[in-house]
C-alpha positions, -999 to +999 in steps of 0.1 A: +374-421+607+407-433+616+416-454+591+408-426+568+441-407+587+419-385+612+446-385+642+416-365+663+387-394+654+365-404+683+359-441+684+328-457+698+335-489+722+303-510+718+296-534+743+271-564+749+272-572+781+260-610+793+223-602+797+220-590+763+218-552+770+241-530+752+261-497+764+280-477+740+313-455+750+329-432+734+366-428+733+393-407+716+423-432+698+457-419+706+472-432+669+496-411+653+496-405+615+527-426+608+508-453+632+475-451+614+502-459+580+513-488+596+474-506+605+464-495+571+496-514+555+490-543+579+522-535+596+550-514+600+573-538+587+553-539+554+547-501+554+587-498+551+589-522+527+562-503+506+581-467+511+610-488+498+595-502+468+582-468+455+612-453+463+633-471+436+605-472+412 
């Protein structure tokens, strides 16, 4: 899972194509673990701004 911080997680790219079938690909994400941070703080603005709100609590 990446969100859950899993740098190696496979992601599956589903696809519906215009006739209704589907096809499913699989793929590796290429997020590193201070990147994954940053999507699960909605950005890496805010993720600095979180690390510097703890860090003067």
């Amino acid at each position: 899972n990446v969100l859950a911080g899993d740098t190696n997680a496979q992601v599956t790219l589903k696809v519906t194509k215009k006739d209704g079938s589907k096809v499913e690909i699989a793929t590796r994400h290429t997020l590193s673990a201070d990147q994954i941070k940053w999507v699960k703080a909605g950005s890496a603005l805010n993720y600095i701004k979180e690390q510097k709100a703890s860090a003067s609590s």
